[in-house]
C-alpha positions as CSV (number, residue, x, y, z in Angstrom):
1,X,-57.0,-44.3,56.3
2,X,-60.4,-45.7,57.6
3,X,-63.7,-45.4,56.1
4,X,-67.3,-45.4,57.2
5,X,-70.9,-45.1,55.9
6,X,-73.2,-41.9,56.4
7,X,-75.7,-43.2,58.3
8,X,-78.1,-45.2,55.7
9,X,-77.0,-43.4,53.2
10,X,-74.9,-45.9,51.6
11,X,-72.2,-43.1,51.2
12,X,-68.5,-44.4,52.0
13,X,-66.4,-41.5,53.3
14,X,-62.7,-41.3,55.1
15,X,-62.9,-41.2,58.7
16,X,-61.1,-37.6,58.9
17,X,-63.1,-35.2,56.5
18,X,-61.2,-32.2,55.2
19,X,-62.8,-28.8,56.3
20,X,-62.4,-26.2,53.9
21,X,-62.4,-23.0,55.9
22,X,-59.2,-22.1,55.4
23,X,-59.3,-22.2,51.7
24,X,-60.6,-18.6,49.8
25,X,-59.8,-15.1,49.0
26,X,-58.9,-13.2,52.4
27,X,-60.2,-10.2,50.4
28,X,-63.6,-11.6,50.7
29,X,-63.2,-10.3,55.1
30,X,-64.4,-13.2,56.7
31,X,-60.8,-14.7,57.2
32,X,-57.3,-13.3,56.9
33,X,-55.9,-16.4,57.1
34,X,-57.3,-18.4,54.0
35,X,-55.0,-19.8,51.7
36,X,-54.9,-18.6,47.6
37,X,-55.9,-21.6,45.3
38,X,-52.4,-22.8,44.9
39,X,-52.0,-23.4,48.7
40,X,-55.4,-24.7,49.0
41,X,-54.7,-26.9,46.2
42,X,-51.6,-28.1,47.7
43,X,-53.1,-29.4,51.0
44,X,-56.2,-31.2,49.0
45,X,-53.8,-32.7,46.9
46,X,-51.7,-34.3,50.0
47,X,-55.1,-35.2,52.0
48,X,-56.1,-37.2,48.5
49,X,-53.1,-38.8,48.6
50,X,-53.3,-39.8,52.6
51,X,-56.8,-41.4,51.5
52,X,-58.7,-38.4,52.5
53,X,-62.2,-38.5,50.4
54,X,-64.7,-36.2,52.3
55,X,-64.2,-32.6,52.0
56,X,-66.7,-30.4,53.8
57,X,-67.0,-26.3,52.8
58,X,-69.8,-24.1,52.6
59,X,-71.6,-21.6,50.3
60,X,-70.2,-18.3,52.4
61,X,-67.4,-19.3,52.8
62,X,-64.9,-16.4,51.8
63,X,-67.7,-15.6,49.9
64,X,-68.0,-18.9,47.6
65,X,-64.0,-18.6,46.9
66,X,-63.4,-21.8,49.3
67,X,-66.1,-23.6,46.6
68,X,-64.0,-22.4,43.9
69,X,-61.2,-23.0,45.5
70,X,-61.9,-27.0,46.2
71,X,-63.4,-27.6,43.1
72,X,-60.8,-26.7,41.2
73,X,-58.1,-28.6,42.9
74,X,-60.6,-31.9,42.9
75,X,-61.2,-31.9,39.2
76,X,-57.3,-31.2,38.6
77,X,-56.5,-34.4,41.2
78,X,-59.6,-37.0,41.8
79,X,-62.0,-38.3,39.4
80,X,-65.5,-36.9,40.6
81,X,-67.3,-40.3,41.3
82,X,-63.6,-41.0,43.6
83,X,-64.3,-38.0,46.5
84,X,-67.5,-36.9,48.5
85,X,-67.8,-33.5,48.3
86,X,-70.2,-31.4,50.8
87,X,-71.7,-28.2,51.3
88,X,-73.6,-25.9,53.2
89,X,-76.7,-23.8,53.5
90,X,-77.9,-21.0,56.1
91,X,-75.9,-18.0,56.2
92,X,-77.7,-16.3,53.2
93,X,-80.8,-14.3,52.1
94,X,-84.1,-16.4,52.8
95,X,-82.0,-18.6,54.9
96,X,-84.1,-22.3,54.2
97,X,-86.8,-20.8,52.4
98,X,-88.0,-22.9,49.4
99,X,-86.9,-20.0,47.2
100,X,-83.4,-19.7,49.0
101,X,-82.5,-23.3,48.8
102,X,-83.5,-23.7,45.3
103,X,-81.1,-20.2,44.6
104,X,-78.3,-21.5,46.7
105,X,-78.1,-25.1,45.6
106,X,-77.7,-24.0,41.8
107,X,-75.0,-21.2,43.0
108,X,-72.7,-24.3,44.6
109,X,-72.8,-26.6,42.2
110,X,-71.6,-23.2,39.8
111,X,-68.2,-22.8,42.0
112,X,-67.6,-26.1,42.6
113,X,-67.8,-27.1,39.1
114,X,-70.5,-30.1,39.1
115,X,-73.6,-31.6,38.6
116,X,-74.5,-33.0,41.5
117,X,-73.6,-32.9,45.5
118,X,-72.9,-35.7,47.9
119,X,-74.1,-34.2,51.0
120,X,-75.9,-31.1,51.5
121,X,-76.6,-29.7,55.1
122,X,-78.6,-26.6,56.7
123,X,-76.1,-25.1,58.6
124,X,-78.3,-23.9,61.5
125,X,-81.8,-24.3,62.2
126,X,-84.0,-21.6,60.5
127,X,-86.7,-20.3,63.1
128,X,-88.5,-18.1,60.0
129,X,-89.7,-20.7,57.9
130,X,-91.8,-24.0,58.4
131,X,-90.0,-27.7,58.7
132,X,-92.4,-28.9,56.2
133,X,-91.1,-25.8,53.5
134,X,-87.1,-26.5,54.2
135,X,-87.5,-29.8,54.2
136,X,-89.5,-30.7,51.1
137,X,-87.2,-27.8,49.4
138,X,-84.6,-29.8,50.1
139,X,-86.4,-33.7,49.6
140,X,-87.0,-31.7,46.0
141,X,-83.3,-32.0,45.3
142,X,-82.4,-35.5,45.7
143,X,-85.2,-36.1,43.9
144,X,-83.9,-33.9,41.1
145,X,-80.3,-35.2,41.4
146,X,-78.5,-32.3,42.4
147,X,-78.1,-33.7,45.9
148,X,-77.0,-37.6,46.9
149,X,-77.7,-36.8,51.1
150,X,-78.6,-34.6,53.4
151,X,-76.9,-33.4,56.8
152,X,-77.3,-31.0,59.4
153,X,-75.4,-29.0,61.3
154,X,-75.2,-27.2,65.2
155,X,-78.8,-27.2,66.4
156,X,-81.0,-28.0,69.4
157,X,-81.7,-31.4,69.9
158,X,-85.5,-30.9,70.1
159,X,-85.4,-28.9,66.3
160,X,-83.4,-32.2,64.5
161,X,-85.9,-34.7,66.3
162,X,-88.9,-32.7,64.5
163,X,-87.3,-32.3,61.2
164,X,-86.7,-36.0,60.6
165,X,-90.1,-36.8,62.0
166,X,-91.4,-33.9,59.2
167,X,-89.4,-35.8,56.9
168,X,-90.7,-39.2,57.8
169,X,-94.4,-38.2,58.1
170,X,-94.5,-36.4,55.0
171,X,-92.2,-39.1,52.5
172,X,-89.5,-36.3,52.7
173,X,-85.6,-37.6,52.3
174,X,-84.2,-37.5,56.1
175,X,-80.5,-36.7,57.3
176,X,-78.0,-39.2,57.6
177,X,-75.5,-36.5,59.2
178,X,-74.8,-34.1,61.8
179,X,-72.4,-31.8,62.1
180,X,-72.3,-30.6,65.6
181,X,-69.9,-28.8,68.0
182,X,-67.8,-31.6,69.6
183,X,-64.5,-31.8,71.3
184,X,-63.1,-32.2,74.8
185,X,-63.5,-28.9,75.9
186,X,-67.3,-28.4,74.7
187,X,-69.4,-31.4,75.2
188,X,-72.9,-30.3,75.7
189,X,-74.0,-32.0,72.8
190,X,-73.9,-35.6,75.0
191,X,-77.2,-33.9,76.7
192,X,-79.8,-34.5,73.8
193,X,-78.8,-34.5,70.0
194,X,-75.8,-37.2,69.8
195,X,-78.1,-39.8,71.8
196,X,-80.9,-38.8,69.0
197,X,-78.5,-39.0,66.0
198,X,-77.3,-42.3,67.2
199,X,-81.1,-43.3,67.9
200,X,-82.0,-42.7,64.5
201,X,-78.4,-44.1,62.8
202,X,-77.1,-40.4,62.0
203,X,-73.5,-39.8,61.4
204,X,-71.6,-37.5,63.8
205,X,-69.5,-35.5,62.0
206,X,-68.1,-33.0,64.8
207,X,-66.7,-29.6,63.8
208,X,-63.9,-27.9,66.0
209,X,-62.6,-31.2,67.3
210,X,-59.6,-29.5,68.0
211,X,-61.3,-26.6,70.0
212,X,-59.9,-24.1,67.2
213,X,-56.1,-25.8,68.7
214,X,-56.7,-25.5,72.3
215,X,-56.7,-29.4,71.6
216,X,-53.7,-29.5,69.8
217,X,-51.1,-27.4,71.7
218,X,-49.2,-27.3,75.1
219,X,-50.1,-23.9,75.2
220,X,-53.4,-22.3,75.5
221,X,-52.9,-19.8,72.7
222,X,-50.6,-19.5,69.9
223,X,-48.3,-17.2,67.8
224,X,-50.3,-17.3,64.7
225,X,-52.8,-15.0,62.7
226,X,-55.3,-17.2,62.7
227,X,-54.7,-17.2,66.7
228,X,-54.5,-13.7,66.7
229,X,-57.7,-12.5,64.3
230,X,-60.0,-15.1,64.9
231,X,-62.6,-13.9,67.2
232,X,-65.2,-16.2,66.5
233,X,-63.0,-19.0,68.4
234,X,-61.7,-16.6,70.9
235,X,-65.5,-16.1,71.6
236,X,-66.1,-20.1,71.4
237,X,-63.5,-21.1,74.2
238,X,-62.0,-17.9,76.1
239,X,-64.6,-17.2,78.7
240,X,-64.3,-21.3,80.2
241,X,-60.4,-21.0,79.9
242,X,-59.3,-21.5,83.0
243,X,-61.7,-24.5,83.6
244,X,-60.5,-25.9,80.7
245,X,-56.9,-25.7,80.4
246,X,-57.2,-28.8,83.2
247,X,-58.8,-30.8,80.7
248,X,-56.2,-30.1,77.5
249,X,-53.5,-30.5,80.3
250,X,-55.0,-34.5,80.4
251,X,-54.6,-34.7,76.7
252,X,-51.2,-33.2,76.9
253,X,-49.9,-35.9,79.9
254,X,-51.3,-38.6,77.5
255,X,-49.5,-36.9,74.5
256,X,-46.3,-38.0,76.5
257,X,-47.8,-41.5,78.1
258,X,-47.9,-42.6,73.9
259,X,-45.4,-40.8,72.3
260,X,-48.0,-38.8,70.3
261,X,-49.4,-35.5,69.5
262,X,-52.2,-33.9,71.5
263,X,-53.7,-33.9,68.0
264,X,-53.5,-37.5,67.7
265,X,-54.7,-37.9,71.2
266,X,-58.2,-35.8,70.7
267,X,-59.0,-37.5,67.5
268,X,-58.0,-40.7,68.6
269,X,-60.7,-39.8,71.7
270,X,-63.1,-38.6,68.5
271,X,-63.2,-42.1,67.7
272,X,-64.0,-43.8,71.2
273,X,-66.7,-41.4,71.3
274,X,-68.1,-43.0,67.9
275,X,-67.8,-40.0,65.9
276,X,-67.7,-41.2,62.3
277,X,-65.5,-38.3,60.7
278,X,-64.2,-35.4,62.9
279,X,-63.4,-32.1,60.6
280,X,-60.4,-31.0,60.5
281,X,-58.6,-27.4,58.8
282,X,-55.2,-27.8,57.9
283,X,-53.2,-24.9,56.5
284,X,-50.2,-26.9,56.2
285,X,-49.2,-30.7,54.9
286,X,-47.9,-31.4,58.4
287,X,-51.2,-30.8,60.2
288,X,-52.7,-33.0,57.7
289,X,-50.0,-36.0,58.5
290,X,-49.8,-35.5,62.1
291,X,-53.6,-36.3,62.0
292,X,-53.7,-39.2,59.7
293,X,-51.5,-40.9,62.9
294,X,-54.7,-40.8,65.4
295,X,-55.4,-44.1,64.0
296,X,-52.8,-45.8,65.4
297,X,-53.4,-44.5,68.8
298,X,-54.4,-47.3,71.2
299,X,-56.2,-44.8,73.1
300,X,-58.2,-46.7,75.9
301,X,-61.4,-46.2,77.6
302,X,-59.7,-45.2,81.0
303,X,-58.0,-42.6,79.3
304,X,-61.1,-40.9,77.7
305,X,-62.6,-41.3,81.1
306,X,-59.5,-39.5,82.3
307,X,-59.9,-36.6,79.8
308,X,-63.7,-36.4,80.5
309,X,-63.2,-36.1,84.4
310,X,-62.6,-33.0,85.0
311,X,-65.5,-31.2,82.5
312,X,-67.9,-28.7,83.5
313,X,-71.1,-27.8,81.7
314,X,-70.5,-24.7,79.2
315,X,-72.9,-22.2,77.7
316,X,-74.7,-23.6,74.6
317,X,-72.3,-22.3,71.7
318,X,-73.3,-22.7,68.0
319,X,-76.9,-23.7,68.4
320,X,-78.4,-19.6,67.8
């Protein structure tokens, strides 16, 4: 496993994070593919062992059963101070309002069974409430040592640029990550907010690097139930299919030029780009090994100009 730093935040975390989607109670609705907190314990366990250390989830997620869910394997496995754990805020009454964060924050630390956070991030942009509100709710915190760092996550370039001036202006704590929509297939981000996150020393830490397994697969879709219920990918990728089965047929024909798995070949392409730690889901060990071998990818620059060749601007997706 590699490692990197968060920015300035002096935080050392693997360069594949483990994203945490896919663990919960499917009862909660929002997946029916989660795993129950033997399964999800299962995978954690393995990515601890493959040197894994950064484990991203959020505070909806399967209603707060995918906290639960990875704090309880982490304190079974991992001494606290040994793994970086983050989570998320947004998708909940009062969105970034001083009163929401300061709710929300206390409710996280509950399920995943400690004091403090590594890295917490807004997970959209909130148009209802001031910069100045979310982000001195949020400088309050750190200061309080609930939270080590902030990040951000899937917004307009423009909106991140004003919330670390707010945070410089005003003495607030900044970012030192973003979490943005980022793979082969969707690449808008290259516009605006990567150039500013790498301006200001931000980590990139890209979710969907896979493109939900377009990415990852000879075949556009698969025979799975995460294939066939999720429509929230289906709504990410479908419409620009046919533009961009071209581009995952690149990644496919290098697949074969290495002796490697398309997997292998899109994070390995992660790297070149200078993402610091691409999230993946894994609902099985294999997933989890068959990425851990990206590193050893000798991936060149020709080839990512190959995979990048045949791209066509998209729609904006996950920036609301």
């Amino acid at each position: 496993m590699q490692y990197t730093t968060l920015g300035n935040s002096g935080i050392r975390v693997s360069r594949l994070c483990l994203g945490c989607m896919s663990f919960g109670d499917p009862a909660s609705k929002m997946h029916a593919w989660t795993l129950d907190p033997e399964q999800s314990e299962a995978i954690i366990k393995r990515a601890l062992d493959l040197g894994i250390n950064f484990f991203d989830t959020a505070n909806t997620y399967s209603a707060g059963t995918s906290e639960e869910y990875l704090g309880r394997a982490v304190r079974r496995n991992a001494a606290r101070d040994k793994v970086v754990l983050a989570s998320k805020v947004y998708f909940n009454e009062g969105h970034l309002k001083k009163e929401a964060i300061a709710r929300e924050i206390e409710g996280t630390l509950k399920r995943l069974g400690t004091d403090y956070l590594d890295l917490y991030i807004i997970h959209r942009f909130d148009y209802s409430t001031p910069v100045e509100e979310t982000m001195e709710a949020l400088h309050s915190l750190v200061k309080a040592g609930k939270v080590r760092a902030l990040g951000a996550s899937a917004m307009y370039g423009y909106q991140f640029y004003n919330m670390q001036i707010c945070a410089r202006d005003n003495g607030f704590t900044p970012f030192v990550s973003m979490q943005d929509h980022y793979n082969p297939l969707y690449r808008e981000d290259e516009r605006e907010l990567i150039p500013i996150c790498r301006q200001m020393n931000v980590a990139l830490t890209s979710y969907s690097p896979l493109a939900a397994g377009r990415c990852s697969r000879p075949d556009w879709s698969a025979d799975t139930l995460r294939s066939k219920t999720d429509v929230v990918a289906r709504g990410k990728y479908d419409k620009t299919e046919e533009q961009d089965k071209a581009v995952a047929a690149r990644i496919c024909e290098l697949a074969q030029k290495y002796g490697a798995s398309m997997t292998q070949i899109t994070l390995a392409w992660h790297f070149k780009k200078g993402i610091a730690s691409p999230i993946i889901g894994a609902t099985k060990e294999k997933y989890l090994l068959d990425a851990a071998g990206a590193f050893d990818v000798p991936l060149t620059e020709e080839d990512v100009a190959y995979i990048d060749e045949l791209y066509a601007p998209h729609a904006i997706v996950g920036a609301l």
